[in-house]
C-alpha positions, -999 to +999 in steps of 0.1 A: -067+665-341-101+664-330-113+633-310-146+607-326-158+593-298-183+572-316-154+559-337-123+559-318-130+543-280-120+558-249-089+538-237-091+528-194-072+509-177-080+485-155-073+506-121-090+534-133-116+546-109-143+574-108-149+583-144-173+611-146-192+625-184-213+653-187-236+661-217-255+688-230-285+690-253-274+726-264-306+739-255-296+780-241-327+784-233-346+761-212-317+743-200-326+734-172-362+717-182-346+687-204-343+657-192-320+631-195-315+593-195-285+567-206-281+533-215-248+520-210-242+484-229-217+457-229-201+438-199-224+455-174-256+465-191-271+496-172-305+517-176-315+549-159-348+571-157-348+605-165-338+631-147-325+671-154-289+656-142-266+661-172-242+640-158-232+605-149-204+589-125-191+556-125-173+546-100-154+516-121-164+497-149-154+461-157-128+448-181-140+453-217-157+469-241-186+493-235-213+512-250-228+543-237-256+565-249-276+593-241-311+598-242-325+637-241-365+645-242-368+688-255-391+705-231-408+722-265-419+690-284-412+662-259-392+646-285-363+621-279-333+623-289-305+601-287-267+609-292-240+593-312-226+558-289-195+566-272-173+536-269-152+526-233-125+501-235-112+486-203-082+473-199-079+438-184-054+434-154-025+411-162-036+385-143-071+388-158-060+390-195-072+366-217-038+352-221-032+347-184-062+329-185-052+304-213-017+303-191-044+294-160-063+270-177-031+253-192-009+248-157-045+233-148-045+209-171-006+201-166-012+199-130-043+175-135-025+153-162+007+153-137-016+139-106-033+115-132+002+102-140+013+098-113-019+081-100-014+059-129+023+052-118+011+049-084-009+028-091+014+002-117+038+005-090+009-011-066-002-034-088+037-045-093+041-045-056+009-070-047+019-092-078+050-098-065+039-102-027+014-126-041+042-144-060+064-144-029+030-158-010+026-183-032+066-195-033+062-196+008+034-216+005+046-244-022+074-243+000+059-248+033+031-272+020+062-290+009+079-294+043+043-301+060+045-266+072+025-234+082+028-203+099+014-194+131+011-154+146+008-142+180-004-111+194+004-103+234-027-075+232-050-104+235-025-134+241-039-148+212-019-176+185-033-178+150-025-210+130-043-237+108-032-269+125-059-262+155-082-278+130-063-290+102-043-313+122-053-315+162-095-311+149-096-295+183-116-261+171-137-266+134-135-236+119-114-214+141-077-207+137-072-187+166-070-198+204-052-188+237-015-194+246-031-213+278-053-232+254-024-242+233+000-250+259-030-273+274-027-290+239+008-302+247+024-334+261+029-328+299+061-340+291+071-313+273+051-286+286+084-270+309+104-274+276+081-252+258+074-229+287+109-222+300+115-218+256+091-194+252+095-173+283+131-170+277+128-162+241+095-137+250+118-121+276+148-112+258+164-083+257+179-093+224+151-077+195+171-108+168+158-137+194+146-165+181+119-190+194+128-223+188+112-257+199+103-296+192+073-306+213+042-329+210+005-320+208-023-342+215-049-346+186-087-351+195-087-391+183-057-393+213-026-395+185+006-372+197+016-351+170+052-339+166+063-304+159+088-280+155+082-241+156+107-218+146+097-177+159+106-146+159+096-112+170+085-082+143+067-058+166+075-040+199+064-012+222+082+019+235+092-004+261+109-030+245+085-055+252+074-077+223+041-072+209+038-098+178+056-128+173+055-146+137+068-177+124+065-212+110+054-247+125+060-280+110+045-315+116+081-339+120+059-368+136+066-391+105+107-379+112+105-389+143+091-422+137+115-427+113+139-414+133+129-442+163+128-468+138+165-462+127+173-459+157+161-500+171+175-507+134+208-494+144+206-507+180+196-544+165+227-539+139+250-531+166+240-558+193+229-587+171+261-614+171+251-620+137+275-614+113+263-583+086+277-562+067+261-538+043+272-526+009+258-491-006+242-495-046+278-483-061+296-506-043+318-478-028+314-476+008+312-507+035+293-513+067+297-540+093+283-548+124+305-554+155+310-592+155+320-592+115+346-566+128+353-582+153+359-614+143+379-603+108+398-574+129+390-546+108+402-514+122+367-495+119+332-502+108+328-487+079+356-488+054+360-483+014+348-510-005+375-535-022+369-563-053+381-590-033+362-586+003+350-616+013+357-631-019+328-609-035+348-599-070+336-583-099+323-607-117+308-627-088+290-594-086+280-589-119 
């Protein structure tokens, strides 16, 4: 059946290349003096002059629909004419369909609304992650504010320690909680200044990465008061080498211990080497203490005994 090209469009597809149309005005006579233009209209828009060229190449038109007509002037009356439209439709490639391009736009928004999610999780599971630290922070502090404790740090890059009782306890640099391992050793009793150095070399060179640092000394506080501590170490960071880097850990002020400790102590020794008699009984009347000359002089076996009713005539009702 015969072909209506202004009513039926020319099917391309989209790797079609080179499509060439010629025209004629129908003009025997004279052919060759009418003149010819086209307008070509839809996804690329095109205009040319005239010219006696009945013909017209393109070397590859776009996805789409297009339009083209042409324009002839008759070298008798100069009169333009224009010619029925003749319709082009291109093919789009399959990755360049409209469909493809929903399916682009689509795995674009799934991959955005992925990364969002997981950002989001990323970011609960941070969130999670600092609360608890912060938690675990806070437990180490009630916890070492309850033992009269803090930590200390020490780094060998600069041979640095970092801890609060340089001004919270010794008042021996406001405002700074970080001074040399020579400064800090000059801090200590000259007593116990081998003690800690013969420690903390042996501990600092170990070849032993679960070492740990472990010493009682005394430190000197600006008003002249010795200070008692105990700090407890342990390595978290080494080189290629093996040599420790960082050392972190916990100090704790034990001077009120140790008086206590000193006054139990001339408490026990006065107990043991007074000829007094004395004897001690605990609240629940289950447990017995003497000193030496009440054993002694009632031959008990051992100083410390079970309680019974009838010692030294103390009964139960006399105790009541």
């Amino acid at each position: 059946p015969p072909f209506n090209l202004s009513v039926e469009p020319i099917l391309l597809d989209y790797n079609d290349v080179g499509i060439r149309i010629h025209f004629s005005a129908f003009t025997y006579l004279h052919q060759d003096l009418v003149l010819y233009r086209y307008e070509l209209d839809g996804v690329n828009d095109m205009t040319s002059s005239f010219s006696r060229d009945n013909s017209v190449t393109f070397s590859r038109l776009s996805p789409g629909a297009h339009e083209l007509t042409i324009f002839a002037i008759s070298p008798f009356t100069g009169e333009e004419v224009a010619s029925l439209p003749i319709m082009f439709v291109v093919e789009h490639a399959p990755w360049e369909t409209p469909l493809a391009k929903v399916i682009y736009l689509l795995a674009g928004l799934l991959v955005i609304c992925t990364f969002a999610l997981y950002r989001y999780r990323r970011k609960v599971e941070l969130f999670k992650a600092h609360e608890e630290v912060k938690a675990r922070e806070n437990t180490l502090k009630l916890a070492l504010s309850g033992s009269n404790s803090e930590v200390w740090d020490w780094t060998s890059r600069d041979n640095r320690l970092f801890q609060k009782r340089i001004f919270k306890d010794l008042n021996s640099a406001p405002k700074n909680t970080s001074i040399s391992l020579d400064e800090h050793i000059s801090l200590i009793h000259r007593d116990d200044r081998s003690l800690y150095l013969d420690t903390w070399n042996s501990f600092i060179n170990s070849k032993h990465q679960d070492e740990n640092f472990n010493c009682t000394y005394r430190m000197i506080e600006t008003q002249g008061e010795w200070l008692w501590y105990r700090d407890l170490g342990k390595a978290v960071e080494w080189n290629q080498a093996g040599e420790v880097l960082r050392v972190t850990g916990s100090y704790t002020n034990i001077t009120q211990g140790k008086a206590d400790e000193e006054k139990a102590q001339h408490y026990g020794d006065a107990f043991k080497q007074t000829k007094d008699w004395v004897f001690m009984v605990d609240e629940r009347f289950s447990r017995v203490t003497v000193n030496p000359s009440l054993c002694k002089l009632f031959s008990f076996d051992k100083e410390e005994f079970e309680y019974e009713p009838s010692f030294l005539g103390i009964t139960l009702e006399r105790r009541e």
